[in-house]
N, CA, C and O atoms as CSV, one atom per row, in Angstrom:
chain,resi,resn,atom,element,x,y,z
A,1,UNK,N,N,0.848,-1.157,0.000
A,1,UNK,CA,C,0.000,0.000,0.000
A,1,UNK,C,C,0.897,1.224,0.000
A,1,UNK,O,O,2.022,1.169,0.497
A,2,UNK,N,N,0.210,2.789,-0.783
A,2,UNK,CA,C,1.278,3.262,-0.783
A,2,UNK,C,C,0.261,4.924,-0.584
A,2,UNK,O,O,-0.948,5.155,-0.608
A,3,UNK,N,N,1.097,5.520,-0.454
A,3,UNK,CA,C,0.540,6.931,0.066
A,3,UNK,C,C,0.023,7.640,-1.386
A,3,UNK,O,O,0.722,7.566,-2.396
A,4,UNK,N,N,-0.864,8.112,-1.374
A,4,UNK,CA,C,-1.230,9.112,-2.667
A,4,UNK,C,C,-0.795,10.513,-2.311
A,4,UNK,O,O,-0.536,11.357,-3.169
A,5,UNK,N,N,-0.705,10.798,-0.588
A,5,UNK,CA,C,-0.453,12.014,-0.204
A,5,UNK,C,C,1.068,12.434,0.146
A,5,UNK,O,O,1.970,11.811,0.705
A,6,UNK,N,N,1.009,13.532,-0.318
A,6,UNK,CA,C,2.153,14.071,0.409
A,6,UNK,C,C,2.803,14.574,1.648
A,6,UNK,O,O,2.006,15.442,2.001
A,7,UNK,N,N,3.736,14.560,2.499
A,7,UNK,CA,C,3.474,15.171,3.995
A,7,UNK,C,C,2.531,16.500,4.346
A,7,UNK,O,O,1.827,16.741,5.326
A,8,UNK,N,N,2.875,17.435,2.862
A,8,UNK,CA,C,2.024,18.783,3.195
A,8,UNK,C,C,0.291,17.830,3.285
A,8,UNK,O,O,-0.341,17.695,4.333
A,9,UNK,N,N,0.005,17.487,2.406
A,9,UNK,CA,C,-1.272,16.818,2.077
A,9,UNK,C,C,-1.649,16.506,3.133
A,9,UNK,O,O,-2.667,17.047,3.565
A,10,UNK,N,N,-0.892,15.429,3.992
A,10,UNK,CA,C,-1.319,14.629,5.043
A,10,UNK,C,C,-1.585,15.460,6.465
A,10,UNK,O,O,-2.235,14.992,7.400
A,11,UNK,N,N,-0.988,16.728,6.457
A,11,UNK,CA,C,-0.935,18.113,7.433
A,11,UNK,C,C,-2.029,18.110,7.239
A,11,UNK,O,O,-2.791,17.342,7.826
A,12,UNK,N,N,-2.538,19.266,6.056
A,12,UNK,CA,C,-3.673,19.460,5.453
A,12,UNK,C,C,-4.857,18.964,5.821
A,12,UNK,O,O,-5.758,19.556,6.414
A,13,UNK,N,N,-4.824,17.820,5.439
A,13,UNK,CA,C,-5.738,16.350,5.953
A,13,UNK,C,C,-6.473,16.548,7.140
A,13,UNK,O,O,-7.670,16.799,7.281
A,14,UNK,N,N,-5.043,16.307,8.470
A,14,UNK,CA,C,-5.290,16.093,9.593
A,14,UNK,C,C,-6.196,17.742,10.390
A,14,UNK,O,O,-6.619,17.989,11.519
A,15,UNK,N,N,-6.160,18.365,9.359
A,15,UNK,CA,C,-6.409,19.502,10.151
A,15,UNK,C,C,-8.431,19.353,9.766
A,15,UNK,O,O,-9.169,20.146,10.352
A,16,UNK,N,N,-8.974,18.430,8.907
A,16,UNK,CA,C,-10.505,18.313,8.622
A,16,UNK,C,C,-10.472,17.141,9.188
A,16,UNK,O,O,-11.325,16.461,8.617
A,17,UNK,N,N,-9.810,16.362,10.225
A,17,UNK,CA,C,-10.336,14.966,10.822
A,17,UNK,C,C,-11.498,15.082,12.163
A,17,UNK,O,O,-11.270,15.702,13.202
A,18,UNK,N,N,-12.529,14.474,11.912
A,18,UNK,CA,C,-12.899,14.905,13.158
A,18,UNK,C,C,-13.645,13.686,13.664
A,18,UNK,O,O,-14.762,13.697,14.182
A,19,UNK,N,N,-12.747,12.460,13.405
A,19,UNK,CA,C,-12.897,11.408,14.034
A,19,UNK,C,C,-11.269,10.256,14.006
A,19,UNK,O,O,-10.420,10.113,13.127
A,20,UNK,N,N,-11.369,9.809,14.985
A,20,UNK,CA,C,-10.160,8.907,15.131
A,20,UNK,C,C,-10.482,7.440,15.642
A,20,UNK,O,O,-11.254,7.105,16.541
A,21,UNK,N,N,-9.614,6.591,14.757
A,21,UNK,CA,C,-10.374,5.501,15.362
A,21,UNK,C,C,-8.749,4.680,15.464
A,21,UNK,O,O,-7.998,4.937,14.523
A,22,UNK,N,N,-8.205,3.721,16.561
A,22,UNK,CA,C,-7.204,3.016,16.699
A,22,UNK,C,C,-7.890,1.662,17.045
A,22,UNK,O,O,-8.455,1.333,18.088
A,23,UNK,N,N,-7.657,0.837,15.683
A,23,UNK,CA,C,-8.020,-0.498,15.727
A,23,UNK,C,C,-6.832,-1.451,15.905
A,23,UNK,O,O,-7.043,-2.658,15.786
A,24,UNK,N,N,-5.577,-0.996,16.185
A,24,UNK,CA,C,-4.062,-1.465,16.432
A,24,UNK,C,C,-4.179,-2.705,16.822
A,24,UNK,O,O,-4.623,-2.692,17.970
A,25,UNK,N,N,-3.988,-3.884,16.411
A,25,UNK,CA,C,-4.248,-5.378,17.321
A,25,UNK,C,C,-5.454,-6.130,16.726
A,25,UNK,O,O,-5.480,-7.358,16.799
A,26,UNK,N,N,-6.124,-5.669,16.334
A,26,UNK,CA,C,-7.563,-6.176,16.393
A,26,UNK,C,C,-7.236,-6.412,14.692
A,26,UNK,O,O,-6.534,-5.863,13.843
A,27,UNK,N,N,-8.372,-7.787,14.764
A,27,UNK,CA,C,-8.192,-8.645,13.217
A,27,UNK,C,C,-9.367,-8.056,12.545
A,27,UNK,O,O,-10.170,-7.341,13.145
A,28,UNK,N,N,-9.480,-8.413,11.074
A,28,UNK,CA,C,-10.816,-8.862,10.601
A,28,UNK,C,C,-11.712,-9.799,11.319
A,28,UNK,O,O,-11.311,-10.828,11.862
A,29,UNK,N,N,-12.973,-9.388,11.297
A,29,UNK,CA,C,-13.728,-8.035,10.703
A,29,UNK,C,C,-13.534,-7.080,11.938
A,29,UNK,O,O,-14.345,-6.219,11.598
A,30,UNK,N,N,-13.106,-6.699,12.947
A,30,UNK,CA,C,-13.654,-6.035,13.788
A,30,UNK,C,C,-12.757,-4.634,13.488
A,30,UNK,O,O,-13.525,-3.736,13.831
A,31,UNK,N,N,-11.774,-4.147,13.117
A,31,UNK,CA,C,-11.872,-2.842,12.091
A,31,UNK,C,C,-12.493,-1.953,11.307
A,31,UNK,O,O,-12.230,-0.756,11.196
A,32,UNK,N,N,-13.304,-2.557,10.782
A,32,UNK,CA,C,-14.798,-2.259,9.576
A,32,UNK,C,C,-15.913,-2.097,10.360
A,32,UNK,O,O,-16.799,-1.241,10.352
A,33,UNK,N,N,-15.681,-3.240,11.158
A,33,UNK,CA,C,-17.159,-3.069,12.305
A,33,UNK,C,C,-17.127,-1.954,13.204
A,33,UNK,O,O,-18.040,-1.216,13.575
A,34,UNK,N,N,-15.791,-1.970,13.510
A,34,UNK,CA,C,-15.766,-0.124,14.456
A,34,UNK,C,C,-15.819,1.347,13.265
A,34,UNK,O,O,-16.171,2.494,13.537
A,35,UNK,N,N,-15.443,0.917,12.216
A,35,UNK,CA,C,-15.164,2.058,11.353
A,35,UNK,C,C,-17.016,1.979,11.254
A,35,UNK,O,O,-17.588,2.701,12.070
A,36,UNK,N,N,-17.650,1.390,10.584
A,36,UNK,CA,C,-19.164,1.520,10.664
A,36,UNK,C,C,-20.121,1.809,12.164
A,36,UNK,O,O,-21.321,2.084,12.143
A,37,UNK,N,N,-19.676,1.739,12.832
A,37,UNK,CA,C,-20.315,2.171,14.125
A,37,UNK,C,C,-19.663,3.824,14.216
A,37,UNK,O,O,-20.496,4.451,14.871
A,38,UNK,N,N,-18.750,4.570,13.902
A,38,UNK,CA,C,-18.308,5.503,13.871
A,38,UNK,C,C,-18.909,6.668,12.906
A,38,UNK,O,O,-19.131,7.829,13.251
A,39,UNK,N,N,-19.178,5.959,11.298
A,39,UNK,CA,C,-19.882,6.165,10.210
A,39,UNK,C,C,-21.538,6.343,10.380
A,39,UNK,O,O,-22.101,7.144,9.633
A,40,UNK,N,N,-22.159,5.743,11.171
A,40,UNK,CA,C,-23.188,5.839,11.972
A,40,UNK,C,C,-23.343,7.172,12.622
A,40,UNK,O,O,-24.241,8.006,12.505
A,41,UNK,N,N,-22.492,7.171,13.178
A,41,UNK,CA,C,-22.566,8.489,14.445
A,41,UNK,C,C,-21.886,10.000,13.937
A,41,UNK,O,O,-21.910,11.019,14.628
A,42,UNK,N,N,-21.397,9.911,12.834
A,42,UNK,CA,C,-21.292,10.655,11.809
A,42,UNK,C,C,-21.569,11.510,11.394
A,42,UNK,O,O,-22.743,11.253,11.127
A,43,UNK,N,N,-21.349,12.799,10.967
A,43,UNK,CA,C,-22.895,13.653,10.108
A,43,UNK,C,C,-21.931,13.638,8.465
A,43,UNK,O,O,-20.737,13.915,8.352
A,44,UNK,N,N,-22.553,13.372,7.729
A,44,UNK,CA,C,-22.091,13.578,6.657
A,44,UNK,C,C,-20.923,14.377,5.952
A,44,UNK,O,O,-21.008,15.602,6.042
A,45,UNK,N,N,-19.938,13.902,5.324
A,45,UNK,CA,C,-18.762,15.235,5.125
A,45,UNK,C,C,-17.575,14.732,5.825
A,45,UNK,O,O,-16.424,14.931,5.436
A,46,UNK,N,N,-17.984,13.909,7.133
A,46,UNK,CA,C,-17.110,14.033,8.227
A,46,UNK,C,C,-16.069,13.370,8.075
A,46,UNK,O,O,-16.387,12.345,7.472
A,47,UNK,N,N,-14.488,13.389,8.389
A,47,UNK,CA,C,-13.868,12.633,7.616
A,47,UNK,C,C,-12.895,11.813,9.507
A,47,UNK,O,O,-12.434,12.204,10.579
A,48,UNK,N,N,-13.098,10.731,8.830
A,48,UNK,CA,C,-12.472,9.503,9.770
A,48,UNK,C,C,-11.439,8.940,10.065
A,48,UNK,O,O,-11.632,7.807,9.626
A,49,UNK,N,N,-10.077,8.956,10.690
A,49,UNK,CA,C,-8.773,8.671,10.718
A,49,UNK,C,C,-8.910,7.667,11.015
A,49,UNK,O,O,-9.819,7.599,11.843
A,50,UNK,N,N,-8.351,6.454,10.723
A,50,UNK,CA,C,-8.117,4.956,11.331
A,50,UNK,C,C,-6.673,4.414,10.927
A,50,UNK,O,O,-6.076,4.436,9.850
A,51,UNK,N,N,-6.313,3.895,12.242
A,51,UNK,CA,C,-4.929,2.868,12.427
A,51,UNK,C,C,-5.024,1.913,12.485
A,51,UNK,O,O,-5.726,1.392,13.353
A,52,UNK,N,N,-4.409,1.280,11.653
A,52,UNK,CA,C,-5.122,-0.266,12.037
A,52,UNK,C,C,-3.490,-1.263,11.567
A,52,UNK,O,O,-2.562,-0.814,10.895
A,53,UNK,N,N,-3.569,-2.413,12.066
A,53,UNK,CA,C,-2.417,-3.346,12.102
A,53,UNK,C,C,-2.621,-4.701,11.207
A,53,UNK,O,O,-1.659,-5.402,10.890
A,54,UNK,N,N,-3.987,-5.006,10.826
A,54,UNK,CA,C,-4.289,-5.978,10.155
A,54,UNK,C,C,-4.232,-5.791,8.691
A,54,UNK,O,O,-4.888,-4.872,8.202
A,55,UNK,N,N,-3.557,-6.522,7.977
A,55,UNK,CA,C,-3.230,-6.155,6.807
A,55,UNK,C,C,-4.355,-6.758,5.941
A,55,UNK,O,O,-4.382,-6.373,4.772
A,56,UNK,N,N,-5.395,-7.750,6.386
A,56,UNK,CA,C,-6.527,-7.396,5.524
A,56,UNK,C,C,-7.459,-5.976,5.620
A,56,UNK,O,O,-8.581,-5.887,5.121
A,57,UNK,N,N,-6.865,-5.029,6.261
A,57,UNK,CA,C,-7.150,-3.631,6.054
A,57,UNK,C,C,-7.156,-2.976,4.909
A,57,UNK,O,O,-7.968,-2.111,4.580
A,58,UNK,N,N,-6.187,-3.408,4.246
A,58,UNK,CA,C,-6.044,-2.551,3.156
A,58,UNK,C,C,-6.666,-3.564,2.236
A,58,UNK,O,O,-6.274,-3.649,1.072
A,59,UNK,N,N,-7.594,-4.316,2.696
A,59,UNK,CA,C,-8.379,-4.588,0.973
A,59,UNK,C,C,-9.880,-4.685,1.441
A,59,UNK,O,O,-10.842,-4.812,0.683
A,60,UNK,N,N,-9.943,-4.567,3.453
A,60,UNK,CA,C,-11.885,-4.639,4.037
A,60,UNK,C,C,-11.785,-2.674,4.014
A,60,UNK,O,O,-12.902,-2.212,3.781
A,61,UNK,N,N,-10.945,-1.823,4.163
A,61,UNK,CA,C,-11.465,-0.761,4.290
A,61,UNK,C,C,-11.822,0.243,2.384
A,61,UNK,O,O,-12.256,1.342,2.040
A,62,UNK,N,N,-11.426,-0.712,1.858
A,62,UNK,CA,C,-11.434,0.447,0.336
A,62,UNK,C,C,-12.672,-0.482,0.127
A,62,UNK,O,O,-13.575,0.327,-0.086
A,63,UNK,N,N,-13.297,-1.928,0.062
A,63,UNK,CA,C,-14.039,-2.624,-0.035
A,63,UNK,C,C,-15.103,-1.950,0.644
A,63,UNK,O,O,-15.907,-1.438,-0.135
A,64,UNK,N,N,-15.359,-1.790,1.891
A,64,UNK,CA,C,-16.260,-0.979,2.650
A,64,UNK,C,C,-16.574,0.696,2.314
A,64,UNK,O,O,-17.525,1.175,2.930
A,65,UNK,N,N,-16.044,1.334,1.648
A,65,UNK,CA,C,-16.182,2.402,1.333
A,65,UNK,C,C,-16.845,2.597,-0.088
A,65,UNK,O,O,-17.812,3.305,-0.367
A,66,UNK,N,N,-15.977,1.681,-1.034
A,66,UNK,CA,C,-16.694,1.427,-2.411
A,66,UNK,C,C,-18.419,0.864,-2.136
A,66,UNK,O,O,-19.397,1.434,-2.620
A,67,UNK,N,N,-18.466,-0.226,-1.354
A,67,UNK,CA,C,-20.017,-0.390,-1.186
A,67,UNK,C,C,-20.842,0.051,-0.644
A,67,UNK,O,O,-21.983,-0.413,-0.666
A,68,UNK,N,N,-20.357,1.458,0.233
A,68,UNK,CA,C,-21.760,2.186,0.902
A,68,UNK,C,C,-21.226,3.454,0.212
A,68,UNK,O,O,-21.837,4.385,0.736
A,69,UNK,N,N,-20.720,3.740,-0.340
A,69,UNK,CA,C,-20.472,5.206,-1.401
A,69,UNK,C,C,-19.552,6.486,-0.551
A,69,UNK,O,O,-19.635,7.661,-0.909
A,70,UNK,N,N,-18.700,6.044,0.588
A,70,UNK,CA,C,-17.888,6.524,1.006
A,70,UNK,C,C,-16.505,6.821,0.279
A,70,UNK,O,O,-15.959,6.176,-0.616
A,71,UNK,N,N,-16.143,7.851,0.848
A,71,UNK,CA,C,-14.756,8.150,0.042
A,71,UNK,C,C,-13.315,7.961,0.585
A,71,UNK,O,O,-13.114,8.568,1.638
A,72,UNK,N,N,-12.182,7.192,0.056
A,72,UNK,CA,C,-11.489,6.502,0.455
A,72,UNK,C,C,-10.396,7.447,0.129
A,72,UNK,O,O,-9.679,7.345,-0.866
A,73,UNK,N,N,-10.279,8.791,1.441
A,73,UNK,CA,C,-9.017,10.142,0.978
A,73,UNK,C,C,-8.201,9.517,1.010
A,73,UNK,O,O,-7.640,9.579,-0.084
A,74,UNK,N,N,-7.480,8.559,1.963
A,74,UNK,CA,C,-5.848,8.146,1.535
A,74,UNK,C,C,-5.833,7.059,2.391
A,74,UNK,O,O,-6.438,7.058,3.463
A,75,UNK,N,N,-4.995,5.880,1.864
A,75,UNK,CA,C,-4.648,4.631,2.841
A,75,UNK,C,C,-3.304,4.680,2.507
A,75,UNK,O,O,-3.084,5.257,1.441
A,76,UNK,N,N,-2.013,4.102,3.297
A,76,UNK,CA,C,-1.232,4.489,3.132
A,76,UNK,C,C,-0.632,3.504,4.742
A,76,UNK,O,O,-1.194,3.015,5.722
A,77,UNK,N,N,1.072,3.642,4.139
A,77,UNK,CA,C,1.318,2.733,5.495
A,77,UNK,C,C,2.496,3.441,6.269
A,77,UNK,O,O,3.372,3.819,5.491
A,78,UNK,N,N,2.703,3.668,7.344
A,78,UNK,CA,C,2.877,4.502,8.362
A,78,UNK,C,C,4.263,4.081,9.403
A,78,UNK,O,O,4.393,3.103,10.140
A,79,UNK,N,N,4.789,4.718,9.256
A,79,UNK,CA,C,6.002,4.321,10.067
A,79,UNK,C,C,5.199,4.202,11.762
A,79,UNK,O,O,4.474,5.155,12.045
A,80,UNK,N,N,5.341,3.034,12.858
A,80,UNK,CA,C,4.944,3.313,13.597
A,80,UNK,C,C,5.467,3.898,14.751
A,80,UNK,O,O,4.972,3.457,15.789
A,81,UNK,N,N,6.141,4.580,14.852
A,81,UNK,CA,C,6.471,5.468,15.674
A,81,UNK,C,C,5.601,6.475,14.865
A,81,UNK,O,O,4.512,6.109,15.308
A,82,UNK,N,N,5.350,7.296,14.157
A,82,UNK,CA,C,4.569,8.086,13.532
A,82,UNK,C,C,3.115,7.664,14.110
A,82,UNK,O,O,2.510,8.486,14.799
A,83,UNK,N,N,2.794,6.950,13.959
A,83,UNK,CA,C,1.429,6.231,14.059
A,83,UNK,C,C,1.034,7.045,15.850
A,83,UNK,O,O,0.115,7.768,16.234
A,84,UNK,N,N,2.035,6.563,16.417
A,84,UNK,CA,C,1.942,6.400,17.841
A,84,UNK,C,C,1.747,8.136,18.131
A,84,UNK,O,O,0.708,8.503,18.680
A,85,UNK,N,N,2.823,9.188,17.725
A,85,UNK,CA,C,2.496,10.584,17.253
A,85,UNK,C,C,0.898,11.032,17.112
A,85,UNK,O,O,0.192,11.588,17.953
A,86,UNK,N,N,0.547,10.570,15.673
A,86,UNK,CA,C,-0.637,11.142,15.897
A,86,UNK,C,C,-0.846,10.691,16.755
A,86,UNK,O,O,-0.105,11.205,17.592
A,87,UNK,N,N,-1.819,9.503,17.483
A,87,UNK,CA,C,-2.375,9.144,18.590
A,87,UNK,C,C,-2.394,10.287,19.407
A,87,UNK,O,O,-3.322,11.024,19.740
A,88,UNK,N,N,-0.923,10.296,19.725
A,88,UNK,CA,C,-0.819,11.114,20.780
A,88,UNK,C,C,-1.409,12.661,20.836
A,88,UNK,O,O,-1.758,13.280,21.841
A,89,UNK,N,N,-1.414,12.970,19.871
A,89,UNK,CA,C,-2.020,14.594,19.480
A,89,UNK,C,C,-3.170,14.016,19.801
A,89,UNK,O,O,-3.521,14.626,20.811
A,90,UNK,N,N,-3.763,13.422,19.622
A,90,UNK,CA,C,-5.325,13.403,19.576
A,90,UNK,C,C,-5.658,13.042,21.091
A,90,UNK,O,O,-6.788,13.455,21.352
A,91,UNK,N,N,-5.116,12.471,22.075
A,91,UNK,CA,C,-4.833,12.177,23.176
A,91,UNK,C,C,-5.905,11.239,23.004
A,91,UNK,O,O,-6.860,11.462,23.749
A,92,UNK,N,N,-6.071,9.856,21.928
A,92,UNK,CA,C,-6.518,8.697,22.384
A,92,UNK,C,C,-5.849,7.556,22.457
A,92,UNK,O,O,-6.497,6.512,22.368
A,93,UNK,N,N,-4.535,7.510,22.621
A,93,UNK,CA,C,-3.483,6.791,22.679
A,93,UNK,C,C,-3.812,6.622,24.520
A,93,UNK,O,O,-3.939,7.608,25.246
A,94,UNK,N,N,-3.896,5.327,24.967
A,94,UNK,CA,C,-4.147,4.085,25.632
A,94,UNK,C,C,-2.562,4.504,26.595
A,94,UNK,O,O,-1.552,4.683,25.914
A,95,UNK,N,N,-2.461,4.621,28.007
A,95,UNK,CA,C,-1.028,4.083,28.236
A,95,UNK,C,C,-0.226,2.719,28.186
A,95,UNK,O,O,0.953,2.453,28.419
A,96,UNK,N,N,-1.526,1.806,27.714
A,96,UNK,CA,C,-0.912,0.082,27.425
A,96,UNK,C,C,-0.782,0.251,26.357
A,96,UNK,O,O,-0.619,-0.762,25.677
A,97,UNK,N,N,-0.783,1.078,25.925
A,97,UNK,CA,C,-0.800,1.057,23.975
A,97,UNK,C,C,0.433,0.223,23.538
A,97,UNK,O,O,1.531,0.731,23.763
A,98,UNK,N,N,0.393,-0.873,23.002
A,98,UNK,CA,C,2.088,-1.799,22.378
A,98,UNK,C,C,2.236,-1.073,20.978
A,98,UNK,O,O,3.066,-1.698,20.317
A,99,UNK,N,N,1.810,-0.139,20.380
A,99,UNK,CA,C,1.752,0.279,18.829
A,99,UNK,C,C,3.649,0.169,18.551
A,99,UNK,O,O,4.056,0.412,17.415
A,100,UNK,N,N,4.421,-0.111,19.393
A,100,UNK,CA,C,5.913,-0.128,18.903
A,100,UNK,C,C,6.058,-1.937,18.962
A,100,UNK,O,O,7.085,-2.507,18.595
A,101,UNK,N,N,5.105,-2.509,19.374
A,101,UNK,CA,C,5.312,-4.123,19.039
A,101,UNK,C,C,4.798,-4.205,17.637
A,101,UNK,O,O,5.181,-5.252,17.115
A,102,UNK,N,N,3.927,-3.331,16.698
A,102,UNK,CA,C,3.837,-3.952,15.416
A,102,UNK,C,C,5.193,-3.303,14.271
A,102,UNK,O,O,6.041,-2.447,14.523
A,103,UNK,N,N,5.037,-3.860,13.367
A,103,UNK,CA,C,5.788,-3.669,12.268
A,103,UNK,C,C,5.109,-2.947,11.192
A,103,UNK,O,O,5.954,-2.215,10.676
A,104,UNK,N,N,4.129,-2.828,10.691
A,104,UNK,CA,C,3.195,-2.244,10.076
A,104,UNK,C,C,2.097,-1.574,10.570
A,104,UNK,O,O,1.430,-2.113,11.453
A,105,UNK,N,N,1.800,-0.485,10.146
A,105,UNK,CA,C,1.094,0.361,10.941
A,105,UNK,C,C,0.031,1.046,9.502
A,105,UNK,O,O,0.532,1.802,8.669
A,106,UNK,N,N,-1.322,0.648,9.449
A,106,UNK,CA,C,-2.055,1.489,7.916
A,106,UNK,C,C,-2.585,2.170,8.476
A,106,UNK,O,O,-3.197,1.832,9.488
A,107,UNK,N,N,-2.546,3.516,7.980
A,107,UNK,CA,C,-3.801,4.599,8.127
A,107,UNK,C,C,-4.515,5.048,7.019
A,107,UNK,O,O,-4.170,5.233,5.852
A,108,UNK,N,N,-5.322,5.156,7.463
A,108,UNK,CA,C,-6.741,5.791,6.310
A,108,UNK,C,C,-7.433,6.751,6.664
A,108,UNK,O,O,-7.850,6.872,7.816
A,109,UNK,N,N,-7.705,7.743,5.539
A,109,UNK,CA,C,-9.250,8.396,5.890
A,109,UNK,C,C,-10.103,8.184,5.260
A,109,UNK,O,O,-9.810,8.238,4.065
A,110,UNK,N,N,-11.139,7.939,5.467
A,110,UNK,CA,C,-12.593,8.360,5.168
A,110,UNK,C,C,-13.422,9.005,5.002
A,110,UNK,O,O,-14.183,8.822,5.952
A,111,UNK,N,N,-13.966,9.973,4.117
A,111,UNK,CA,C,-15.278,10.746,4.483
A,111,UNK,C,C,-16.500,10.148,4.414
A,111,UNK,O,O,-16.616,9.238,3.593
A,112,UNK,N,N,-17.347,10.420,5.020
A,112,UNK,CA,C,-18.872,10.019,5.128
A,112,UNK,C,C,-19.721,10.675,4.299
A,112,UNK,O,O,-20.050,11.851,4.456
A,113,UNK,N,N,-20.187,9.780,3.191
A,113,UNK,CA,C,-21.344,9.843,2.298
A,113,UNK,C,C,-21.897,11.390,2.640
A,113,UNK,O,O,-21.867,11.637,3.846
A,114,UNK,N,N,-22.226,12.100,2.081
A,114,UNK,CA,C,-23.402,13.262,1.934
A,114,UNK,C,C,-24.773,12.326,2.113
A,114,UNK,O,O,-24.991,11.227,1.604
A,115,UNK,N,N,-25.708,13.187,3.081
A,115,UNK,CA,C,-26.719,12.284,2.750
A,115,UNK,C,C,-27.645,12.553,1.658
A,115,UNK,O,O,-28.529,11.741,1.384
């Protein structure tokens, strides 16, 4: 998987996120299943950050977006020490957080359908 964005881009980005989701650890399906419970609670427009460690990520989250008409701004794979960064800005980074035990780290955004 590879970045479409650029660092300015990915600045940019982070500054219209107004959801975060850290699925770090957790397999298929339960990534998709939190990203849709999030998408739910949503208002339209809204765009969705997710971390996730399962590498069927990068083929359940563009899959999930193509079939409910969501838009898939960038997936891309993440140095994790970076990973752990954002978290931390957002202050939902866990103090058990292991995000330096994985090796791969994907992030994505999402926007939510217009209704």
């Amino acid at each position: 998987m590879t970045s479409t964005n650029t660092a300015l881009d990915n600045a940019a980005a982070a500054s219209d996120i107004q959801h975060h989701l850290d699925t770090k650890g957790l397999i298929c399906p339960e990534p998709v299943m939190m990203l849709h419970k999030v998408i739910r609670k949503a208002e339209g427009g809204d765009v969705i950050e997710i971390f996730a460690t399962d590498p069927a990520s990068s083929r359940d989250i563009p899959n999930f977006c193509r079939h409910l008409g969501h838009e898939l701004l960038l997936s891309e794979t993440v140095d994790k020490e970076l990973a752990v960064e954002f978290l931390e800005s957002t202050e939902s980074l866990a103090e058990d957080d292991e995000a330096a035990s994985y090796d791969v780290v994907y992030r994505y955004l999402v926007r939510k359908k217009l209704a």
